[in-house]
KOLNUGU-404452 format. One record per residue (C-alpha): x, y, z; residue number from 0; residue in three letters. Coordinates in steps of 0.5 Angstrom, whole numbers. Layout:
<recs>
+-------+-------+-------+------+------+
|  east | north |    up | resi | resn |
+-------+-------+-------+------+------+
|     X |     Y |     Z |  NUM |  ALA |
...
+-------+-------+-------+------+------+
</recs>
This chain:
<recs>
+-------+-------+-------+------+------+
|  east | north |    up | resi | resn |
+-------+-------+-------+------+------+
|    26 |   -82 |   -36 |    0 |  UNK |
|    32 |   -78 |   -34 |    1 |  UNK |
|    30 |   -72 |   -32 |    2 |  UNK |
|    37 |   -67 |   -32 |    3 |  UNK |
|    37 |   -63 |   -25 |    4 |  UNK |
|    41 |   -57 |   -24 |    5 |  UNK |
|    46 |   -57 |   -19 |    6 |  UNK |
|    42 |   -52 |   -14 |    7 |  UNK |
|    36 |   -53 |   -12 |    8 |  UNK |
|    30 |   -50 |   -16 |    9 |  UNK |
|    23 |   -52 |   -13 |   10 |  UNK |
|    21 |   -52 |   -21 |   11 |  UNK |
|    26 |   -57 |   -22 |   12 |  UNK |
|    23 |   -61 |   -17 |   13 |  UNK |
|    17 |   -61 |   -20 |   14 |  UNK |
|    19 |   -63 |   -26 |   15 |  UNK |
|    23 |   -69 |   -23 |   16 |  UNK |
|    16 |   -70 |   -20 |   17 |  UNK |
|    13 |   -70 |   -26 |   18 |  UNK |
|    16 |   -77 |   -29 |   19 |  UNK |
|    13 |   -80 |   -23 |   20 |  UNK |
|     7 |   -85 |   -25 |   21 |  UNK |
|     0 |   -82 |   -25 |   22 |  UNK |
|    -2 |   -87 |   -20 |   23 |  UNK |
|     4 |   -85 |   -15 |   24 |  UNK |
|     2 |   -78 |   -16 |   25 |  UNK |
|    -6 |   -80 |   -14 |   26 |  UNK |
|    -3 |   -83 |    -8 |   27 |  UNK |
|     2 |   -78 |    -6 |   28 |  UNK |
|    -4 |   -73 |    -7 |   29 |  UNK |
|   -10 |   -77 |    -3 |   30 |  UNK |
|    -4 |   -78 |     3 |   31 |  UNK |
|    -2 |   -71 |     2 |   32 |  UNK |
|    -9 |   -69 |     3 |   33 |  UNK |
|   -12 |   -74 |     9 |   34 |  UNK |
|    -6 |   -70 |    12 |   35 |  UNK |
|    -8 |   -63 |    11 |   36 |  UNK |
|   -14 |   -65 |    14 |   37 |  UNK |
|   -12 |   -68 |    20 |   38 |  UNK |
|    -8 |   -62 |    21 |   39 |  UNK |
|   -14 |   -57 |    19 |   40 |  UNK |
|   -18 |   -61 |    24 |   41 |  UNK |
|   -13 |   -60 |    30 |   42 |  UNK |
|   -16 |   -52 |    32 |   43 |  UNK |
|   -23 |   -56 |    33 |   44 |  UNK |
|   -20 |   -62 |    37 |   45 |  UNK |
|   -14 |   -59 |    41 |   46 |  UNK |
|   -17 |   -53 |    44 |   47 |  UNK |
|   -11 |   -47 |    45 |   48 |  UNK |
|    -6 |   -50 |    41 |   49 |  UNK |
|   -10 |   -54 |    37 |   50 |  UNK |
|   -10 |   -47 |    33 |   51 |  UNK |
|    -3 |   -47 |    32 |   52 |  UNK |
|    -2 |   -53 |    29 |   53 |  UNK |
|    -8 |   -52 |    24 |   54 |  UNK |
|    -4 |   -47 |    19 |   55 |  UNK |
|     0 |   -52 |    18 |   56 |  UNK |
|    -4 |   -55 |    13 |   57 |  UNK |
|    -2 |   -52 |     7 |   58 |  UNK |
|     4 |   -56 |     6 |   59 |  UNK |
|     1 |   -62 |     4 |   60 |  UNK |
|    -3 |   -58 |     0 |   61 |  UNK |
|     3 |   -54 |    -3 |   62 |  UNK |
|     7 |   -61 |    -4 |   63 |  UNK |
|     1 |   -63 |    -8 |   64 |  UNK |
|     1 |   -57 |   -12 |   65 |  UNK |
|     8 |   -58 |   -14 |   66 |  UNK |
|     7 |   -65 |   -15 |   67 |  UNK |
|     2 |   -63 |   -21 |   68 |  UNK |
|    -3 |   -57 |   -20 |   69 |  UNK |
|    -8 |   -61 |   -22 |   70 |  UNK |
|    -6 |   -66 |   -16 |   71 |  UNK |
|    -5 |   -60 |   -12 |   72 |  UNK |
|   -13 |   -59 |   -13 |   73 |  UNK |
|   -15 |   -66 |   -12 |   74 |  UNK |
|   -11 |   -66 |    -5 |   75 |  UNK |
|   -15 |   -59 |    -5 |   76 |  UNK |
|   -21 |   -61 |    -7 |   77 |  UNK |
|   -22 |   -69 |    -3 |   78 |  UNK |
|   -19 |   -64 |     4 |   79 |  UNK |
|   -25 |   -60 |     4 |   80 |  UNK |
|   -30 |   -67 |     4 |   81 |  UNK |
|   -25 |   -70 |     9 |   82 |  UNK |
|   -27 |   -64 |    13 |   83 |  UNK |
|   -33 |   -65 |    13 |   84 |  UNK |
|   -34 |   -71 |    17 |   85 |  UNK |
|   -28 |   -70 |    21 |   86 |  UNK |
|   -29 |   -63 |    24 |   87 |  UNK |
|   -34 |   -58 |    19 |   88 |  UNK |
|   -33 |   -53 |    23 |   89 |  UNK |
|   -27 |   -51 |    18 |   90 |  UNK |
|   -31 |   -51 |    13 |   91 |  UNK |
|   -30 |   -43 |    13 |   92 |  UNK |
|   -23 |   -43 |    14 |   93 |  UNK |
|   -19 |   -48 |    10 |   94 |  UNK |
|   -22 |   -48 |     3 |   95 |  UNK |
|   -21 |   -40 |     4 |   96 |  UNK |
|   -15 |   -38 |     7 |   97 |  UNK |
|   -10 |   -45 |     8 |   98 |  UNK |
|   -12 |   -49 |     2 |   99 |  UNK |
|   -12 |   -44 |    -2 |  100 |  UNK |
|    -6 |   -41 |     0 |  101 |  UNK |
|    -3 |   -48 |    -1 |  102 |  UNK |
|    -6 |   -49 |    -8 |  103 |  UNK |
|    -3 |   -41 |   -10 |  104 |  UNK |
|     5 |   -42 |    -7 |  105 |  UNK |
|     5 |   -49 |   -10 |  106 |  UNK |
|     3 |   -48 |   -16 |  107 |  UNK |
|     8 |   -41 |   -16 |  108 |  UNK |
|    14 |   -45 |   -15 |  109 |  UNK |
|    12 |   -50 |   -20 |  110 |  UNK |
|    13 |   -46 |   -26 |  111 |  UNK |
|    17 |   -40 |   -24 |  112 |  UNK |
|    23 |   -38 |   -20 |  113 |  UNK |
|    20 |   -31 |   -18 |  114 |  UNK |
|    19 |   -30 |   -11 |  115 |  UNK |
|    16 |   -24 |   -11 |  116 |  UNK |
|    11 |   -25 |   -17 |  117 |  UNK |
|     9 |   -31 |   -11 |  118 |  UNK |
|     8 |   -27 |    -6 |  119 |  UNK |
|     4 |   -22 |    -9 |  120 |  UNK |
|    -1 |   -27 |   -13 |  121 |  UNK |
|    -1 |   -31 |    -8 |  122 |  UNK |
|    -1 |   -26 |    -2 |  123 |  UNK |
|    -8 |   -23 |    -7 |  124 |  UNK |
|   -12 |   -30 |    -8 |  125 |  UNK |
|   -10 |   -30 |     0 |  126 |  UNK |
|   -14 |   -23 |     1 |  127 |  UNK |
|   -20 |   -25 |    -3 |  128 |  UNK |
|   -20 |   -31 |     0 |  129 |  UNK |
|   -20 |   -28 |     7 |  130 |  UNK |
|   -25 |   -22 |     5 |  131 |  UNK |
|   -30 |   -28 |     2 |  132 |  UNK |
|   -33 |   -31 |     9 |  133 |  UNK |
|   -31 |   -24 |    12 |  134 |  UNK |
|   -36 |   -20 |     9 |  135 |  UNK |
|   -40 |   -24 |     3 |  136 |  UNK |
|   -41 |   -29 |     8 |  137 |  UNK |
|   -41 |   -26 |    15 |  138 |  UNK |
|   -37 |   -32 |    18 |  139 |  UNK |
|   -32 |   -29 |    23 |  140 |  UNK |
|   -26 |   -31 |    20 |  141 |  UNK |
|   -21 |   -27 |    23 |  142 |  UNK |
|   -24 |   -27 |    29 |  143 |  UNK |
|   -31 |   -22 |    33 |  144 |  UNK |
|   -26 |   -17 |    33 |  145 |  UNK |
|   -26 |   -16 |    26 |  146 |  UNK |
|   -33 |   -12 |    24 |  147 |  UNK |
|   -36 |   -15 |    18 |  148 |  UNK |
|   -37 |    -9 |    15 |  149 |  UNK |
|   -32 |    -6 |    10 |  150 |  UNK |
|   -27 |     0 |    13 |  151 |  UNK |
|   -20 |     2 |    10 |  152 |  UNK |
|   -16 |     1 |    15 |  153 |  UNK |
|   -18 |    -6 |    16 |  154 |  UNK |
|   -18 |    -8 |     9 |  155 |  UNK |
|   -11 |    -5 |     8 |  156 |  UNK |
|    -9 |    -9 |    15 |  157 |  UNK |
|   -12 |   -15 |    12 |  158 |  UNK |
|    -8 |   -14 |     5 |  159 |  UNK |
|    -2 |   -13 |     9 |  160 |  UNK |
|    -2 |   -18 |    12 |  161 |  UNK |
|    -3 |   -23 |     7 |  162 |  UNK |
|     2 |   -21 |     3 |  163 |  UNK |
|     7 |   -22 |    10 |  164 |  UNK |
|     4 |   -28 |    11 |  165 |  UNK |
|     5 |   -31 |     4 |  166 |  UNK |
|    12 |   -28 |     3 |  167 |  UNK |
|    13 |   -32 |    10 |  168 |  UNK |
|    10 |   -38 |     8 |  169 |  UNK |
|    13 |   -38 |     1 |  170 |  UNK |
|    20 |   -38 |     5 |  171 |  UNK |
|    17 |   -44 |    10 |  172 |  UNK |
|    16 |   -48 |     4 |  173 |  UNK |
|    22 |   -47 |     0 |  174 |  UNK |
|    27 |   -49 |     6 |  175 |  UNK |
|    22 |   -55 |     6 |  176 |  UNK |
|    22 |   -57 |    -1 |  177 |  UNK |
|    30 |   -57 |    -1 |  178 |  UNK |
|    29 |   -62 |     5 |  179 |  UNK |
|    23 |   -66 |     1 |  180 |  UNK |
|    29 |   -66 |    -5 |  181 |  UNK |
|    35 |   -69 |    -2 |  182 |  UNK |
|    30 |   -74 |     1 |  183 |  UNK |
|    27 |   -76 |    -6 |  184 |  UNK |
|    33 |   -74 |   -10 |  185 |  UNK |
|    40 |   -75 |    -7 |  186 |  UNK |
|    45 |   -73 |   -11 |  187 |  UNK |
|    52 |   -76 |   -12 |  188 |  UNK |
|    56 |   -69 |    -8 |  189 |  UNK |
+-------+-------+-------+------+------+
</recs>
């Protein structure tokens, strides 16, 4: 089945071309997605110093896998978290809060609608939830010992500010790669 792709690139749009893959394709794409997000996610335990840069690049595996299909998106999510486990369980508080979850809102944004700033604003919320849950319900140090994980104005405003930045940077980050990840999969006759 032929899916009609318009002329520009829409990240929607390769979604839906994503869509007419077989469930078994998907599966596989899903599962590869998520043993890289997890190797990835692993590198801030492994590499001390720049391992914890490589490690926010885990939300694209699981940001391609939400736009393959959401349910897909939440199975890389979901078998991610139980690869960390054995692999490195001290991010544990990280991924399923901040990265992953991160990578599920914006994929699953860019598959059914073209609105980037209804992306940045629900995904820059869940990313503020998902922060503030093992910050102040758990205690863990997410954001590191300078943090309090006491509630202030200051630091919340601070924190909502910068996950609305944070996913409007990687809402773009993610378009670019897309775009890229399209032409490979689906050249076009230009």
């Amino acid at each position: 089945m032929m899916v009609q792709r318009p002329w520009y690139f829409s990240p929607k749009s390769l979604h839906q071309a994503l869509e007419t893959w077989s469930p078994i394709k998907k599966l596989v794409s899903a599962a590869m997605l998520a043993i890289i997000a997890a190797v990835l996610q692993s590198a801030g335990g492994w590499i001390p110093g720049a391992g914890f840069l490589i490690s926010p690049f885990a939300t694209i595996p699981i940001l391609f896998a939400a736009v393959i299909s959401v349910k897909n998106g939440f199975f890389a999510y979901l078998s991610a978290i139980f690869l960390l486990v054995l692999f490195e369980p001290s991010e544990l508080f990280i991924f399923p809060f901040t990265t992953g979850l991160l990578g599920l809102s914006i994929g699953w944004g860019l598959s059914v609608s073209n609105k980037r700033l209804a992306i940045t604003l629900i995904s820059g919320i869940i990313l503020f939830i998902g922060i503030c849950i093992p910050l102040y319900g758990l205690g863990f140090p997410v954001l590191g010992p300078a943090i309090l994980p006491k509630p202030q104005f200051k630091t919340l405003a601070s924190i909502l500010f910068f996950s609305f930045l944070y996913s409007w940077l990687w809402l773009i980050l993610s378009t670019y790669l897309l775009r890229r990840i399209d032409r490979i999969l689906f050249p076009r006759n230009e």
